[in-house]
Structure formats: C-alpha cells, structure tokens
C-alpha positions as CSV (number, residue, x, y, z in Angstrom):
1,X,6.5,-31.3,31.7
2,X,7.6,-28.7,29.4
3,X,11.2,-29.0,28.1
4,X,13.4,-25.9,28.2
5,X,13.4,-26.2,24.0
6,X,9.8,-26.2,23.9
7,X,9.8,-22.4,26.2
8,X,12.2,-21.6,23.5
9,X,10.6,-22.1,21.1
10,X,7.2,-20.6,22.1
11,X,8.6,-17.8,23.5
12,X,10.0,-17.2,19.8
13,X,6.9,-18.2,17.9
14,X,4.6,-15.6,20.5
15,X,7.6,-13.1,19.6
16,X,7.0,-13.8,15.7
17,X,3.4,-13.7,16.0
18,X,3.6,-10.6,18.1
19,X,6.2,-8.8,15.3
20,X,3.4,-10.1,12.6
21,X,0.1,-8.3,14.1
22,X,1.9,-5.1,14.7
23,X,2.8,-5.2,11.0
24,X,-0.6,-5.7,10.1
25,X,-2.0,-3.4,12.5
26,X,0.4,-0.6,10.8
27,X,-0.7,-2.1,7.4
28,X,-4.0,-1.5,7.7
29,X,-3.9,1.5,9.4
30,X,-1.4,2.7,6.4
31,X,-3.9,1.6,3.8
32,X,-6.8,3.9,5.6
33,X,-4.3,6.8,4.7
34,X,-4.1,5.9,1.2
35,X,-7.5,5.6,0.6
36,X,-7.8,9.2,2.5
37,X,-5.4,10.6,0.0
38,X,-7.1,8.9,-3.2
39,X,-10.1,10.0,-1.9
40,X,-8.0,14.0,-2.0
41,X,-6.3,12.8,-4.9
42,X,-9.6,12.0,-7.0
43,X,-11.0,15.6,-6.1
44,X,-7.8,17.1,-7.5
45,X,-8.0,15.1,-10.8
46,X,-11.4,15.9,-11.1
47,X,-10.6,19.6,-10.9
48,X,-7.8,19.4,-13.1
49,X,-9.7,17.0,-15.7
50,X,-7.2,15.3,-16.7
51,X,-4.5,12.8,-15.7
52,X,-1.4,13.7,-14.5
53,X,1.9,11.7,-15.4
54,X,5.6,12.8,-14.0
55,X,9.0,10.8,-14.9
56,X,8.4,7.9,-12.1
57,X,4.5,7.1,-13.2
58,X,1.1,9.0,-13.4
59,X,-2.0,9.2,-11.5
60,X,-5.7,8.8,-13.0
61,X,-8.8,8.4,-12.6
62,X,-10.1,4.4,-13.1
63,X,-14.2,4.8,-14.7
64,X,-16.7,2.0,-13.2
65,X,-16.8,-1.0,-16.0
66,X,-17.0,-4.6,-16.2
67,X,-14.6,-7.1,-16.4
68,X,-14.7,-9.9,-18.4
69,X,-12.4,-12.9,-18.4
70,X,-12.2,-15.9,-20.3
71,X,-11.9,-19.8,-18.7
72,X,-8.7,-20.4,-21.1
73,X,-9.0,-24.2,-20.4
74,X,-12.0,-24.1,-21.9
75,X,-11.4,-22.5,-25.1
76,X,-8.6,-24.3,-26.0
77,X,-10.7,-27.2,-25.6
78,X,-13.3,-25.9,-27.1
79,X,-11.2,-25.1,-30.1
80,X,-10.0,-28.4,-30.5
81,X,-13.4,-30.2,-30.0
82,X,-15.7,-28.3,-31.5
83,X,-14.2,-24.8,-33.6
84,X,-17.5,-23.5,-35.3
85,X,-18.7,-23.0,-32.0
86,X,-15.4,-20.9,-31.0
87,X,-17.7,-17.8,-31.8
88,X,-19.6,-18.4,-28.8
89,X,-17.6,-17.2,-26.5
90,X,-19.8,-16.1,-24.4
91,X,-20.7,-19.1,-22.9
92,X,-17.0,-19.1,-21.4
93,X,-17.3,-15.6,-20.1
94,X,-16.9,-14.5,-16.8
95,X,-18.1,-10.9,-15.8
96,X,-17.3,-9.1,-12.3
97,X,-17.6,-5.3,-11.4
98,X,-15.2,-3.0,-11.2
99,X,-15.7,0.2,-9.6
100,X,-14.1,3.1,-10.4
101,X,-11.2,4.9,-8.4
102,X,-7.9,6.5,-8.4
103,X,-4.7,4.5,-9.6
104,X,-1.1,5.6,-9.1
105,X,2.0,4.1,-10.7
C-alpha cells in the first residue's frame, strides 16, 4: 500500500524529471542552432580572412592541431626520482585531435 507521502513524492520527482528532459530537449535542440550559425559564421570569416573582435569578445576561426598534455603526477615524480631523464618528456605525453572550428567569446 502506497502511503499518501510516497504519491507525493513521486508525483514531484516525475514533475522534476519531466521539467529536466524538456530542458534537455531545448538544449539540444539550441546547440543544433549554434552549430548552424558557426557553420554561417565560418563562411563569413573565411570571406573576410580575418578575425573579428568587438568590445564583449571576438569570433575566430580554431585550425585542426594536436593537443598534447602532460601526466603532471608523473613529472613531478619523475623529477624527483630520476631528473636527467626529465628531458624525456615524451614518454609522459598524451596527444588527442583537435579539429578545427569556430570559437566565440
């Protein structure tokens, strides 16, 4: 038997949950647009070949690259157990893609 309190309070989890998805439905449906008008926005930049900066921020283009990031754990231990070998560093390197885009501040 389920206790007044416990319809209570399902009704207002299903009521949270409900007020959550339609966020996230609008969410992504928002990010879709922005990724239309980077898409616009790129074109322009292209066009104008340059970036474009105003008082509140700028818009650019963002080239393809690589990222690399370093394990910082593991340097400072390797710089306390072993420092000749701090040149190597790329055996703590980590690389990931980037791919290029539009960014707006």
């Amino acid at each position: 038997m389920v206790t007044r309190i416990e319809e209570t309070v399902d009704q207002q989890i299903a009521e949270h949950v409900d007020y959550i998805r339609g966020m996230q439905e609008r969410m992504t449906a928002l990010d879709e647009k922005v990724q239309l008008a980077k898409e616009e926005l790129r074109e322009l930049l292209e066009a104008k070949g340059a970036n474009w900066s105003d008082d509140e921020g700028y818009a650019r283009l963002v080239a393809e690259g690589i990222r690399r990031t370093y394990d910082h754990k593991a340097l400072d231990e390797l710089i306390i157990s072993d420092p000749l070998r701090y040149g190597w560093l790329k055996d703590y390197r980590k690389e990931s893609s980037v791919r290029g885009g539009v960014q707006v501040k």
